[in-house]
C-alpha positions as CSV (number, residue, x, y, z in Angstrom):
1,X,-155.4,-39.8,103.3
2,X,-158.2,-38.9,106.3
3,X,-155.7,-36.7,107.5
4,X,-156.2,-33.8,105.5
5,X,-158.1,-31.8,108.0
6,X,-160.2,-31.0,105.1
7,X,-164.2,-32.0,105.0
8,X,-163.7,-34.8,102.3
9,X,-161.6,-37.0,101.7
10,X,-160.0,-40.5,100.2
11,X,-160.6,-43.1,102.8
12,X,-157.9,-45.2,104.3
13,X,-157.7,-48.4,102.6
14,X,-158.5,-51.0,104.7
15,X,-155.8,-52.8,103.5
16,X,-151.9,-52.5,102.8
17,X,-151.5,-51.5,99.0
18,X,-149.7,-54.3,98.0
19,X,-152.4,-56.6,99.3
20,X,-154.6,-57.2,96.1
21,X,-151.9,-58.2,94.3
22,X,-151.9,-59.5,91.1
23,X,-155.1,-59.0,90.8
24,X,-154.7,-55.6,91.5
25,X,-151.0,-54.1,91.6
26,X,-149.1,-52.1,94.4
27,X,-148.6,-49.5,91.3
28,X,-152.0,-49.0,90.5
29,X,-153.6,-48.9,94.2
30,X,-150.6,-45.9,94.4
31,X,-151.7,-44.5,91.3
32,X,-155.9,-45.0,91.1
33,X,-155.9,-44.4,95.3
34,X,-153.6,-42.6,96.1
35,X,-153.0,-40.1,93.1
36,X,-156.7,-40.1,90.9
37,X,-159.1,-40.6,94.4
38,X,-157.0,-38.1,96.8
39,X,-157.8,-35.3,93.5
40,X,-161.1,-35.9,93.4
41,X,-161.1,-35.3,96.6
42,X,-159.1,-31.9,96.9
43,X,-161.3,-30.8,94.1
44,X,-164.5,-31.1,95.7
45,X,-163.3,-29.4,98.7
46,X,-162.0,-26.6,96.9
47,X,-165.2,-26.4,94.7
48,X,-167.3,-26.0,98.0
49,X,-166.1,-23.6,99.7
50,X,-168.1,-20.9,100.8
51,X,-170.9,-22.8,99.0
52,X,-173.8,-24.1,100.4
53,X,-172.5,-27.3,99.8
54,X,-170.0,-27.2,102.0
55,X,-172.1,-28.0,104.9
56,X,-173.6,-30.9,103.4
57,X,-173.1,-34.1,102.9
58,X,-170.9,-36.0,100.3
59,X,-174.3,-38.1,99.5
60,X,-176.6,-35.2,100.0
61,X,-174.1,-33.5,97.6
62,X,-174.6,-36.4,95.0
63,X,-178.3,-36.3,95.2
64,X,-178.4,-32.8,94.8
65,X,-175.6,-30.9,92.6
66,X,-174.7,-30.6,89.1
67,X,-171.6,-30.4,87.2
68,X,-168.2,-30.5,88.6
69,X,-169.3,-30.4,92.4
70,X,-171.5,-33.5,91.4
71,X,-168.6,-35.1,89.3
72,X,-166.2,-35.0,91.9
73,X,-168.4,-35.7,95.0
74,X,-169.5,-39.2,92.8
75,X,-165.8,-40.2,91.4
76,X,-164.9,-39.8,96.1
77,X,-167.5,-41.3,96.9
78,X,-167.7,-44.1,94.4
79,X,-164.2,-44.7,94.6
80,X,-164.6,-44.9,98.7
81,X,-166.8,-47.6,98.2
82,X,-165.2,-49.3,95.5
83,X,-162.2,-49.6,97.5
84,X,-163.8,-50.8,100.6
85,X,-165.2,-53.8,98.8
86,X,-161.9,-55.6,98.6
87,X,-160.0,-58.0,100.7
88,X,-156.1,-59.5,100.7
89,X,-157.7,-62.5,102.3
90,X,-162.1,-62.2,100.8
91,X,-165.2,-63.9,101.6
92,X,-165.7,-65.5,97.9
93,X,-169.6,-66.0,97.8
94,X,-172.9,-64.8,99.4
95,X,-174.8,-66.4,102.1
96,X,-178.0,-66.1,103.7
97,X,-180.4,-62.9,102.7
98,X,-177.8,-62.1,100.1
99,X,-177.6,-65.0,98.5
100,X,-180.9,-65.4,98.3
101,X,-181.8,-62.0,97.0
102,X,-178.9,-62.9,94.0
103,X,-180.8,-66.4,93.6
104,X,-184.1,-64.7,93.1
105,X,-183.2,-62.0,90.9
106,X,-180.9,-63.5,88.4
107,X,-180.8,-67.2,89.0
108,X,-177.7,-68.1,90.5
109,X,-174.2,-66.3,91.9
110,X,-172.5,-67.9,89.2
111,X,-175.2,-65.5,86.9
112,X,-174.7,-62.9,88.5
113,X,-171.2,-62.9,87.7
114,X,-171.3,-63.4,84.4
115,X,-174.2,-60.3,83.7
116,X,-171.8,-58.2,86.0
117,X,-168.6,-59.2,83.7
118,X,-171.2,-58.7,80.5
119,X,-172.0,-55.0,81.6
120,X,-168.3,-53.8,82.4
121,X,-167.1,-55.0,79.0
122,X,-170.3,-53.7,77.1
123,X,-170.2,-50.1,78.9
124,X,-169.0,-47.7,76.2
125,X,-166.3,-45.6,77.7
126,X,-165.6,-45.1,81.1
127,X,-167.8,-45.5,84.0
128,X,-169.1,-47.8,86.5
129,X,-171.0,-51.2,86.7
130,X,-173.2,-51.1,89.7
131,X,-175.2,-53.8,91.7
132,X,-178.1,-52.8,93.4
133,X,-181.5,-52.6,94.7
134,X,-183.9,-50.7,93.5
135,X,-187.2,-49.3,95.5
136,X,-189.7,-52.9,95.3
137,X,-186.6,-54.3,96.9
138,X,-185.0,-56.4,93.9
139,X,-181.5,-56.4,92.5
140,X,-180.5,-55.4,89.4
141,X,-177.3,-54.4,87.7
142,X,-177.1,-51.0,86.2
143,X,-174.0,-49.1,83.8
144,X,-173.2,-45.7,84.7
145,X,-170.8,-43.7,82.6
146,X,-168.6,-41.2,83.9
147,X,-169.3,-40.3,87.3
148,X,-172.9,-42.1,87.9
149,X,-174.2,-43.0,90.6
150,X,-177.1,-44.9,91.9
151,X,-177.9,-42.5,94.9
152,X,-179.2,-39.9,92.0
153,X,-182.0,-42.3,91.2
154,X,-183.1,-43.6,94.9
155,X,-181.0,-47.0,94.2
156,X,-179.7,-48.3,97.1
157,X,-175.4,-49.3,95.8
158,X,-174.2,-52.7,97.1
159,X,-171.4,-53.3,94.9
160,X,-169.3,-51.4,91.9
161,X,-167.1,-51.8,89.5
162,X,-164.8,-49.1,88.2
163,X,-164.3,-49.7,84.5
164,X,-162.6,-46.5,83.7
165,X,-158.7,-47.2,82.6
166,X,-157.0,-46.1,85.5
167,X,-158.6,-48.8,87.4
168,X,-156.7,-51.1,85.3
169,X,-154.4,-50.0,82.7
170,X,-151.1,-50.3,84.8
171,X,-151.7,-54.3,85.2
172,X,-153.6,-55.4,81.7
173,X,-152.9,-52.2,79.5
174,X,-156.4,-52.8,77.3
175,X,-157.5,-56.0,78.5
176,X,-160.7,-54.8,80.5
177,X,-162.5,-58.2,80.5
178,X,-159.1,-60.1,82.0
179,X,-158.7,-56.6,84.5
180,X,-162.6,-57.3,86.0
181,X,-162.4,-60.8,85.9
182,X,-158.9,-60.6,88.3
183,X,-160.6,-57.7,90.5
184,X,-163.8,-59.8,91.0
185,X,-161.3,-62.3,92.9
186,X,-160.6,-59.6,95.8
187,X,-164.6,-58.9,96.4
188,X,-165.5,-59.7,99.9
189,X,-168.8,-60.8,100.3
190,X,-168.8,-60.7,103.9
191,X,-168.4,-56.6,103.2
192,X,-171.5,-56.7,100.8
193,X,-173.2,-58.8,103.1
194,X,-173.2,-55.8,105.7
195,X,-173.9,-53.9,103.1
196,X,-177.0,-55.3,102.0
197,X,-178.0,-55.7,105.9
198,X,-178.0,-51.8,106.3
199,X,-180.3,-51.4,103.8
């Protein structure tokens, strides 16, 4: 996928695609990865050419575009991350800063879990279920439909959740809640851990 020669692009996954599974299947990382994520990504290249944009940034792009440059720039980027927070083999809670943050802000990890799996059933549509902290330093969970993304509003992104049904209509058809319960299983927190460290 980074081998396109062109400026943006899908990112490897870190794993191989049959690593998720069941939680998440061969068939869909083929399809959502390889098929709807290496679009998005041939879209935005061909939407900035001989644009200004095309010497920026994929997050300077989010932060700063409109319409279908901004849609596609969010659904690569978003998906790059979402991706990357997976593991055939994950870290299955928090520790340290991390865990303390999540402690603080909702209560307990086990909380946190069930607000995330509240939000990604209650979103309307597609979208996105984000985790993240906002600018006085707190976690918070926010919904995002369609292409949202947290780097519009200054909101630092530690964690999302892809609730539109390619992410999981191959495996559980309509079943969203069973679909994010099973992909909550691959999150590694280790990954979130550096993630929250960079900030």
């Amino acid at each position: 996928m980074d081998t396109t020669g062109q400026k943006f692009a899908a990112k490897a996954l870190p794993y191989d695609a049959s690593a998720l599974a069941p939680s998440i299947s061969e068939e869909t990382l083929r399809y959502h990865h390889g098929k709807h994520t290496a679009t998005y990504a041939a879209k935005l290249n061909e939407l900035v050419a001989d644009t200004p944009f095309a010497t920026r940034s994929i997050e300077e792009i989010i932060r700063t575009a409109d319409g279908a440059i901004l849609n596609n720039a969010a659904q690569l980027w978003n998906h790059n991350f979402y991706f990357d927070a997976f593991s055939a083999t994950p870290k299955a809670y928090p520790e340290g800063a991390l865990a303390a943050a999540i402690d603080k802000a909702f209560g307990s990890f086990d909380a946190l879990r069930g607000r995330m799996l509240h939000h990604c059933t209650a979103l309307f549509g597609s979208g996105w279920v984000w985790l993240v902290r906002n600018q006085s330093g707190k976690l918070e969970i926010i919904e995002a439909p369609n292409a949202g993304n947290p780097l519009r509003h200054a909101l630092s992104p530690l964690l999302c959740i892809d609730v539109w049904e390619h992410a999981y209509y191959i495996d559980y058809r309509n079943a969203r809640a069973d679909a994010v319960a099973s992909h909550w299983d691959k999150i590694d927190w280790a990954k979130i851990e550096q993630r929250f460290a960079k900030i």
